[in-house]
C-alpha positions in Angstrom: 0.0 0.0 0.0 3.4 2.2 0.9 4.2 1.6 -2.5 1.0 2.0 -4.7 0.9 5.5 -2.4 4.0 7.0 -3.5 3.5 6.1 -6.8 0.4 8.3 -7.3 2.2 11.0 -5.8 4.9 10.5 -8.2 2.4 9.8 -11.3 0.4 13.1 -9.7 3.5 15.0 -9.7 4.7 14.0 -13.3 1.1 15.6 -14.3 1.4 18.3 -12.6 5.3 19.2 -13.6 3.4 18.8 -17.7 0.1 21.2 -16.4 2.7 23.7 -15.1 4.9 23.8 -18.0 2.1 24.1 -20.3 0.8 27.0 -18.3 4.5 28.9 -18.1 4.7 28.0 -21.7 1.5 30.0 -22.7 0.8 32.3 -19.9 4.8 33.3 -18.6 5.4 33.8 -14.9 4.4 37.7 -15.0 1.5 40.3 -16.9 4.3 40.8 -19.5 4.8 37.3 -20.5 8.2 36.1 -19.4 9.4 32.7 -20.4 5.8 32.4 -22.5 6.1 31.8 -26.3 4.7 35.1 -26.4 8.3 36.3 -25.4 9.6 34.1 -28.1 11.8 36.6 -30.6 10.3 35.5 -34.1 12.5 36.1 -37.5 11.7 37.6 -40.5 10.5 35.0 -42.2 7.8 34.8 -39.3 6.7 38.4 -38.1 8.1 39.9 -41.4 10.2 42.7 -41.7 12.8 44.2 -44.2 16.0 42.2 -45.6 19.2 44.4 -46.8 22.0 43.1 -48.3 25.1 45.1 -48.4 28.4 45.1 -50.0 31.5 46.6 -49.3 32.8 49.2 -52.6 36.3 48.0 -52.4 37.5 44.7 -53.9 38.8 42.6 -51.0 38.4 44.5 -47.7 40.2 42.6 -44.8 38.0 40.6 -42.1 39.2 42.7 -39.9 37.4 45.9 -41.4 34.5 43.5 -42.0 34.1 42.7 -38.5 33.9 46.3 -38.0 31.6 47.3 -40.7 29.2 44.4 -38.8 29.9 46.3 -35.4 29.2 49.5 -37.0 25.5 47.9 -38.1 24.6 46.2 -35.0 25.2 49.2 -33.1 23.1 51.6 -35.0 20.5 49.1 -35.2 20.5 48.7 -30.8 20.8 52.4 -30.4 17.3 52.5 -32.4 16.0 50.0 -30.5 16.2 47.1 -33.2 17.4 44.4 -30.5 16.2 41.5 -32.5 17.6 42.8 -35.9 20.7 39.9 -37.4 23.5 41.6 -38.9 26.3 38.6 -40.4 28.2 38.7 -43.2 27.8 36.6 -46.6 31.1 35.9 -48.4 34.4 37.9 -47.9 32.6 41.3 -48.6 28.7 41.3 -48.0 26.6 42.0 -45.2 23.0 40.8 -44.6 20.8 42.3 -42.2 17.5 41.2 -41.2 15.0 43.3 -39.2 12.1 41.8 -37.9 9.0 43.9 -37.5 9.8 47.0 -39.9 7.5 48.2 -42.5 9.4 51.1 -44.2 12.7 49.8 -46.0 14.1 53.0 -46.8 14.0 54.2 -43.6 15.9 51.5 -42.2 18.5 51.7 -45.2 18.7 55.3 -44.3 19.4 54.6 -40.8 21.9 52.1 -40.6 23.1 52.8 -44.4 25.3 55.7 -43.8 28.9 56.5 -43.3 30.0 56.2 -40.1 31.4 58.8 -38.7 33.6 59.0 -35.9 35.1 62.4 -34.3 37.3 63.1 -31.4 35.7 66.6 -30.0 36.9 68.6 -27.2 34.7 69.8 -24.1 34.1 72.8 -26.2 33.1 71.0 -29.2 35.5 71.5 -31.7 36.4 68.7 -33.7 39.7 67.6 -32.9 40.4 64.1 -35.2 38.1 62.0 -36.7 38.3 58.3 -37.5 40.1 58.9 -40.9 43.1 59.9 -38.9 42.6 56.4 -37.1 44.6 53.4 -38.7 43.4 50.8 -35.9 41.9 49.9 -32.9 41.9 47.0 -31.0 41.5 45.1 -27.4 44.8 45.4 -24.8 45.5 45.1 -21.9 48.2 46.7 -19.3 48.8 46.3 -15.5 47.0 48.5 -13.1 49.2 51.1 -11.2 48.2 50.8 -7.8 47.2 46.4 -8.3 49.3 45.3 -10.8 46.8 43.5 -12.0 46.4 43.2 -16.1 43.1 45.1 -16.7 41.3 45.4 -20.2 42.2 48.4 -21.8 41.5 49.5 -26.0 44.7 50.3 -27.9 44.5 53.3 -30.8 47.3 53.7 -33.9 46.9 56.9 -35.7 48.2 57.1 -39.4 51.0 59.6 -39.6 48.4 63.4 -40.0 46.5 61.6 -37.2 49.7 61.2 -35.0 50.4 64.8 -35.0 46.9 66.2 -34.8 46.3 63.9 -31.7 49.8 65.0 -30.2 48.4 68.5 -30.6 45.0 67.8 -29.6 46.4 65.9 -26.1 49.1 68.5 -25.7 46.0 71.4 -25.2 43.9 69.4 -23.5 45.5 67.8 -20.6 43.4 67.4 -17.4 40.5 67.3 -19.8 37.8 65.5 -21.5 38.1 64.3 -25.1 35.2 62.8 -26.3 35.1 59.7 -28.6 32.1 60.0 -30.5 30.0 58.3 -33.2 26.8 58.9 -35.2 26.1 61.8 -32.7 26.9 59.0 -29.7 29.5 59.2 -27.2 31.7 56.1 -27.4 33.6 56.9 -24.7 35.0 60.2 -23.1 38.7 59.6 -21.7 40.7 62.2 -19.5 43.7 63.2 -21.0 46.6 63.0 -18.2 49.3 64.3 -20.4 50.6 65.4 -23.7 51.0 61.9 -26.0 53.0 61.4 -28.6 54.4 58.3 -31.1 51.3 57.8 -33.0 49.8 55.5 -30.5 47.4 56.1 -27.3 45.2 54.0 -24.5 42.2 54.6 -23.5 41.4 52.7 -20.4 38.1 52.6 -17.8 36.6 49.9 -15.9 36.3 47.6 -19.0 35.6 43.7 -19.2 37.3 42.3 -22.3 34.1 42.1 -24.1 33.2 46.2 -23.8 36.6 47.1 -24.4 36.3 45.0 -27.5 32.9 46.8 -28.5 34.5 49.8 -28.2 37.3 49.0 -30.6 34.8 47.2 -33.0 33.2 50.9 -33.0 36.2 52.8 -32.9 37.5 50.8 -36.3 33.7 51.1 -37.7 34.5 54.8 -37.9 37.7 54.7 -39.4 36.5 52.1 -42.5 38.5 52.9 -45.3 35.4 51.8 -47.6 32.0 52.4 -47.7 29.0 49.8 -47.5 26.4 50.0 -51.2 22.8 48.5 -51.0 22.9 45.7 -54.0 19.0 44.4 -52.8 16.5 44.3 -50.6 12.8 43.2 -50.3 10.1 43.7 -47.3 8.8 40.1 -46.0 4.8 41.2 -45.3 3.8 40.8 -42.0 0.4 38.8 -42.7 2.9 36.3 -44.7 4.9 35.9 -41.9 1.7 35.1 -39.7 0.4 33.1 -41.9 3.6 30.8 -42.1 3.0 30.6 -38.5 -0.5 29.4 -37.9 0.4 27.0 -40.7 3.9 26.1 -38.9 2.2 25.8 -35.5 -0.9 23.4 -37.3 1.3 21.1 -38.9 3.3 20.9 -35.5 0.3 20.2 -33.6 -1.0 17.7 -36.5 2.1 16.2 -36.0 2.0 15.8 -32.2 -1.8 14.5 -32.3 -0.1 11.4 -34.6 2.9 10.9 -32.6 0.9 10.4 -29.5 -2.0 8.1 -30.9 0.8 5.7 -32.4 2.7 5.4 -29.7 -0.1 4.6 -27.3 -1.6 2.5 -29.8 1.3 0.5 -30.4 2.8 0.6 -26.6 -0.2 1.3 -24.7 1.4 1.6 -21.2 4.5 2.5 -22.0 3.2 4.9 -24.9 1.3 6.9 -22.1 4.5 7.7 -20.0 6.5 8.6 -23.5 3.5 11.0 -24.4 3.7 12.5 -20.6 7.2 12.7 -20.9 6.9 14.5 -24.4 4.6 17.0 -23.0 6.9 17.8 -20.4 9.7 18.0 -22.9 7.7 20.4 -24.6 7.2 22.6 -22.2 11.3 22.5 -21.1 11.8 23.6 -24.7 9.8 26.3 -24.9 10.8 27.5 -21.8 14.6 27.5 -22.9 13.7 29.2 -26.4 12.2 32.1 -24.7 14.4 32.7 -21.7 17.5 32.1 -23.9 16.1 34.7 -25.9 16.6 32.7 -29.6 15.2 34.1 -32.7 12.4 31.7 -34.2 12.4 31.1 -37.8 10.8 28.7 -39.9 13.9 26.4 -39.8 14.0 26.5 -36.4 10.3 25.3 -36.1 12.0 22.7 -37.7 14.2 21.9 -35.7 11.8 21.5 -32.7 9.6 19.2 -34.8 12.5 17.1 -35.8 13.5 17.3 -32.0 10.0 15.8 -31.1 10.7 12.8 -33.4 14.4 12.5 -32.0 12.6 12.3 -28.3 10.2 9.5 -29.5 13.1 7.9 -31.0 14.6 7.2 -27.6 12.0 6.2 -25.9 11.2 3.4 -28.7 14.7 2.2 -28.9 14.1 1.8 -24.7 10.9 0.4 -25.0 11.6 -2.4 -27.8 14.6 -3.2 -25.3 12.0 -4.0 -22.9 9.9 -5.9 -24.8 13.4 -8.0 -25.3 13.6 -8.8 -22.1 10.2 -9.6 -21.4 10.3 -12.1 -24.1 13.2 -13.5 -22.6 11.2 -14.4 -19.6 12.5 -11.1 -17.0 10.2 -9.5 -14.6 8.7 -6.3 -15.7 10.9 -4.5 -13.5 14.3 -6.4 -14.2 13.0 -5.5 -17.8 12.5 -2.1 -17.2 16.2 -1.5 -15.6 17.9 -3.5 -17.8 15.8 -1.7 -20.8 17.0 1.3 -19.9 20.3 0.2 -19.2 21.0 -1.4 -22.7 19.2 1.8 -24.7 20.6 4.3 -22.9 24.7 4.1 -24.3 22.8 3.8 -28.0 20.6 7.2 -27.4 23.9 9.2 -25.9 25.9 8.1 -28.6 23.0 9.3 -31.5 22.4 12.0 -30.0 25.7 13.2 -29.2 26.5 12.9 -33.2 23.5 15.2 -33.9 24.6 17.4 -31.2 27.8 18.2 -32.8 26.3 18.6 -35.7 24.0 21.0 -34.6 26.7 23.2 -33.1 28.9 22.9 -36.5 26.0 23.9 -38.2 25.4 27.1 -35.2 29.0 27.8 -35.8 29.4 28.3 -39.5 25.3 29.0 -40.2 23.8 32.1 -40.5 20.6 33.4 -40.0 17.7 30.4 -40.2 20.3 28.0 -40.1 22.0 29.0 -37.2 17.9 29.3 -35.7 17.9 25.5 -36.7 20.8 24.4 -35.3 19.7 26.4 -31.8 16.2 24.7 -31.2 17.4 21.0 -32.0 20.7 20.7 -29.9 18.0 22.2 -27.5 15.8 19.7 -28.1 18.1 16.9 -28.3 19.6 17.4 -24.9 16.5 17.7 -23.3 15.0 14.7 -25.4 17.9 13.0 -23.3 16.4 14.0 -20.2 13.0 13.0 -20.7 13.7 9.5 -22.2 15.9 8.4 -19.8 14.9 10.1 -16.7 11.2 11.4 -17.0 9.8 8.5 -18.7 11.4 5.6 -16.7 10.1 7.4 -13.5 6.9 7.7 -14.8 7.3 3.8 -15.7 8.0 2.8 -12.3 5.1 4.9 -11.4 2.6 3.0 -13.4 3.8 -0.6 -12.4 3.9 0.4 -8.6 -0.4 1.2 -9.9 -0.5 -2.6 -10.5 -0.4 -2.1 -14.3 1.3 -5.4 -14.6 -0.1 -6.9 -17.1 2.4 -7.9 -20.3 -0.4 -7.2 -22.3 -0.5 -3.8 -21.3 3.4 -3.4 -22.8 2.2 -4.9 -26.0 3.0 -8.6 -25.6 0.6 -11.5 -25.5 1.4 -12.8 -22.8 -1.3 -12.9 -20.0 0.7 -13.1 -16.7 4.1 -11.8 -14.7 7.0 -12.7 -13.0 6.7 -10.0 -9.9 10.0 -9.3 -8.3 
């Protein structure tokens, strides 16, 4: 009776762990949403929104000033507010951007489109240098006077005109402010402690590595020898976007719906705890998309539906294992353990190989592909989780409820060795 009690709890507890994922998954945990698939950042291809492709006007710019022409778009577009805009680059000198949720192309080639310009100014606003007099910019670091300790610092080269205009512009401003300013932004505003010469300067500040690299990403944006020309670019309608969708999200579901009548039709028993456990994998995944903040595309609604079919994968592979066993004249509970046991080295090793895969494909991918690769390594790790932990202790659950029968596990077989 100890036994058959704590398995309803546990069974109860399975449910409820699915209800409440369901319920995060649609509702969030607050009014605005959060960790709902409302909070879910959809791509173009999904909400719509303007595509721009850009190419550099010089032959073979170096990756270097590419990297920089990328940190000059990305910037602009999070300074207006476009956080879930895509900026990578296509080839050794293009640059696609996507931006979700804007009507108006011109506009947005307007606003990111430009120029950069980049201006040393003094406190009284006199333009001192600009980023034409900059040959390079990049991430340092030095020792800390009073700690010693190597802190992150960002490291300017001036060509030769820029060496002597900064000397001068140093040499009349020490004890001062000059700021470091882009696009009518200030980048940074150093104090000059004395008069520099050579050609070369620091600008330090309490940076970590990554904003001292941002800042020399923008500081080289400025000083791009080239300039950045629209070859194409087409609007993605908004109802197009929804419409892919509802259509995604019904075949999904459609999907689903079949996956769970086959498997209880053809394991009964042990198809109930593999559709429980694929509810509650659901609702992990969900959950991870939207507080991992990943852009949703149509490839990546791939991804989760190919995900679903990985996590029914493992829990066949651990239930025909069973069935092995039983046939072999085990108990159903030395079957389950050792059906588990024996399935679980074959679903680590497939799913590891997807896995690395998935992250090759995250690594060199761009755009939908890299939105692919995001939502099924996602889904394959937590497809681990639910086959080989969720639905073996939602197995033991349902045995502890008397559901003994071999029948039940889709054998013919009309009685059980109890252990």
């Amino acid at each position: 009776m100890k036994t058959k009690t704590g398995s309803v709890i546990t069974l109860l507890l399975m449910v409820a762990l699915a209800i409440g994922l369901g319920l995060v998954s649609h509702f969030g945990v607050n009014a605005d949403g959060l960790f709902s698939y409302r909070n879910i950042n959809l791509g173009l291809d999904l909400e719509g929104g303007v595509n721009i492709l850009y190419e550099a006007d010089v032959p073979n710019p170096t990756s270097e000033e590419m990297a920089a022409a990328r940190a000059l778009i990305q910037g602009r577009l999070d300074r207006r507010g476009y956080t879930d805009a895509e900026v990578a680059q296509q080839g050794s000198n293009r640059i696609r951007v996507d931006i979700p949720g804007v009507a108006d192309t011109q506009d947005a080639i307007d606003t990111i489109g430009r120029t950069a310009q980049l201006m040393f100014i003094d406190e009284e606003g006199r333009v001192l240098l600009t980023g034409m007099d900059v040959q390079t910019a990049r991430l340092s670091s030095q020792p800390d006077q009073f700690t010693n300790i190597n802190r992150s610092v960002v490291g300017l080269e001036f060509t030769s005109e820029g060496a002597r205009l900064f000397e001068e512009a140093t040499g009349a401003n020490v004890g001062r402010i000059i700021y470091i300013v882009m696009d009518d932004t200030i980048l940074s505003a150093p104090v000059v402690n004395a008069r520099i010469t050579g050609g070369s300067a620091v600008i330090t500040g309490n940076f970590t590595p990554e904003e001292a690299e941002n800042l020399a990403a923008d500081i080289r944006a400025g000083s791009l020898p080239f300039g950045l020309d629209v070859i194409s670019f087409h609007n993605v309608g908004a109802r197009l976007g929804a419409q892919s969708l509802e259509r995604s999200i019904m075949a999904g579901f459609i999907g689903f719906a079949l996956t769970v009548i086959i498997m209880t039709i053809i394991y009964r028993v042990s198809g109930l705890a593999a559709n429980l456990a694929l509810c509650i994998f659901l609702g992990i995944k969900f959950f991870l998309i939207s507080a991992l903040g990943i852009t949703l595309t149509l490839p990546g609604l791939a991804g989760i539906v190919l995900s679903v079919g990985v996590a029914v994968d493992g829990n066949i592979i651990i239930f025909e294992r069973m069935k092995d066993e039983l046939s072999n004249g085990r108990s159903l509970r030395a079957s389950l353990e050792h059906g588990f046991s024996r399935a679980i080295p074959a679903i680590v090793d497939s799913s590891v190989t997807t896995i690395i895969a998935g992250v090759i494909l995250f690594w060199l991918g761009t755009g939908p592909v890299m939105s692919f690769a995001s939502t099924l390594v996602i889904g394959i790790i937590v497809s681990m989780f639910t086959a080989v932990v969720i639905t073996k202790i939602i197995m033991k659950a349902l045995i502890g409820l008397g559901m003994t029968d071999l029948r039940l596990y889709g054998l013919s077989v009309k009685s059980v060795k109890n252990d």
